[in-house]
N, C-alpha and C positions, 0 to 999 in steps of 0.2 A: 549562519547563513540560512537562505529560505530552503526548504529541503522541497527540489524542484520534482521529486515524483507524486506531492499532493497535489501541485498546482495543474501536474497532468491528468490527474483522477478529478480534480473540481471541474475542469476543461470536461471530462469525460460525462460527470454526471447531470442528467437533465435539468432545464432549469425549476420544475415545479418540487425537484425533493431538497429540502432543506437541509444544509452544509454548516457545519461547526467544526473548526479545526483546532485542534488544541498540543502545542509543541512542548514537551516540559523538561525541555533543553533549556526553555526560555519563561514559563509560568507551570501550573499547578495545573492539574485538572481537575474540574471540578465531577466528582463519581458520580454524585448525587443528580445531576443534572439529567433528565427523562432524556432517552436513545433510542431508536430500534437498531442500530446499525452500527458498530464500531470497524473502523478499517485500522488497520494498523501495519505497521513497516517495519522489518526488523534485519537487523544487519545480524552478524557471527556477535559481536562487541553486544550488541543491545536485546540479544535474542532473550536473555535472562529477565529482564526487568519488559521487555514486552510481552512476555507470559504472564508475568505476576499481573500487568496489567487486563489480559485476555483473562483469567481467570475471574478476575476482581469483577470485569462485567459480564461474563458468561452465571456466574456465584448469581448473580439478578436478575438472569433473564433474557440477558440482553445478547443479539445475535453477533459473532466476532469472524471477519474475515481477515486471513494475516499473510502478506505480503514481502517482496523484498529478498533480498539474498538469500537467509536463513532458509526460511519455507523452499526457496529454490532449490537451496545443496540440499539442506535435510526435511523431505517433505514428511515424512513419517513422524518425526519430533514433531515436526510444527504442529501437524494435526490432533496432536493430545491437546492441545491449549485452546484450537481454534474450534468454529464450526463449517469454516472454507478456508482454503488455502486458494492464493494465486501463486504459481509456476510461474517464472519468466517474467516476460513486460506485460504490463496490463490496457495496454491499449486497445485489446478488442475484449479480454475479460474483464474486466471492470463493466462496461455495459450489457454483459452477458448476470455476473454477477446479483445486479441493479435490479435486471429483470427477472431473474428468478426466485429475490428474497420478496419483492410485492407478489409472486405470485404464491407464493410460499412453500417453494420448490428448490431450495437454496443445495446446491449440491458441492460434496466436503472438497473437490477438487477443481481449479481450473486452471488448463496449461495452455500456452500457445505459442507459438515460434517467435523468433524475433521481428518486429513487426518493423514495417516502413515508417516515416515521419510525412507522410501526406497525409494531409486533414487536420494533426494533430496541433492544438488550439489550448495551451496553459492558459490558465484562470489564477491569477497570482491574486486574486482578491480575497484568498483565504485569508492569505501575510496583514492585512488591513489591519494597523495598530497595534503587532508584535516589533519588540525592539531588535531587530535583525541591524546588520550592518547592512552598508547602503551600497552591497555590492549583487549583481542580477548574474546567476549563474544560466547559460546558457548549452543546449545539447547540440551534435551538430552529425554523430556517431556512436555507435554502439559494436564496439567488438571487433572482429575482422570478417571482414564478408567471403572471405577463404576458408576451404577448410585446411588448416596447417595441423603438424602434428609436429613437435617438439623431441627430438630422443633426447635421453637423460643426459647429462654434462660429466657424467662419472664414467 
């Protein structure tokens, strides 16, 4: 399925910088292909093989921001692989991000709270001509808006 936090970061990034998404759930990537900018998403499951790939373009030059659960729980680990980490939802970082790697001021951390869904505007035109199934995952919440605490079950 379409993995709905690119489609939030393409919604996020302005229209004059130029967007290539590349899933290799579903195709290859092509290394070779010129970047300044890789974003990358990494769960606990996929943390392993999104390194080997942060590595693979950082090894060339190329600048790596990493994203996603992982970088969340373990920002420390993330940061050996990356040259920015996003903390949390990317909704106000991702454009904070954008603007500090054109200025060339790209900095290794950025956190932010859980953010609202006003304004937020998915760009599912990355998906254009990936074989996804033909089903649209949709957001609608994030978490609990309480703060609860859990005592143990033991």
């Amino acid at each position: 399925m379409e993995p709905l936090a690119f489609a939030v970061l393409a919604g996020l990034t302005p229209p004059d910088v130029e967007r290539v998404f590349y899933d290799e759930c579903v195709e290859a990537i092509p290394f070779d292909e010129p970047t300044d900018l890789v974003a990358l998403s990494a769960t606990t499951y996929t943390a392993r093989r999104a390194y080997q790939i942060a590595l693979r373009y950082r090894r060339r030059g190329t600048a790596v921001v990493l994203g996603g659960y992982q970088p969340t729980l373990q920002p420390a680990e993330a940061l050996q692989f990356a040259d920015a980490i996003v903390v949390g939802e990317a909704e106000r970082a991702w454009p904070q991000v954008l603007h500090d790697f054109r200025a060339g001021r790209l900095r290794r951390r950025y956190a932010e709270p859980v953010p609202t869904f006003a304004g937020l505007c998915y760009d599912r035109s990355v998906f254009a001509g990936k074989p996804y199934v033909p089903i649209r995952l949709v957001q609608f919440g994030r978490g609990c808006r309480f703060t609860c605490d859990f005592p143990p079950a033991f």
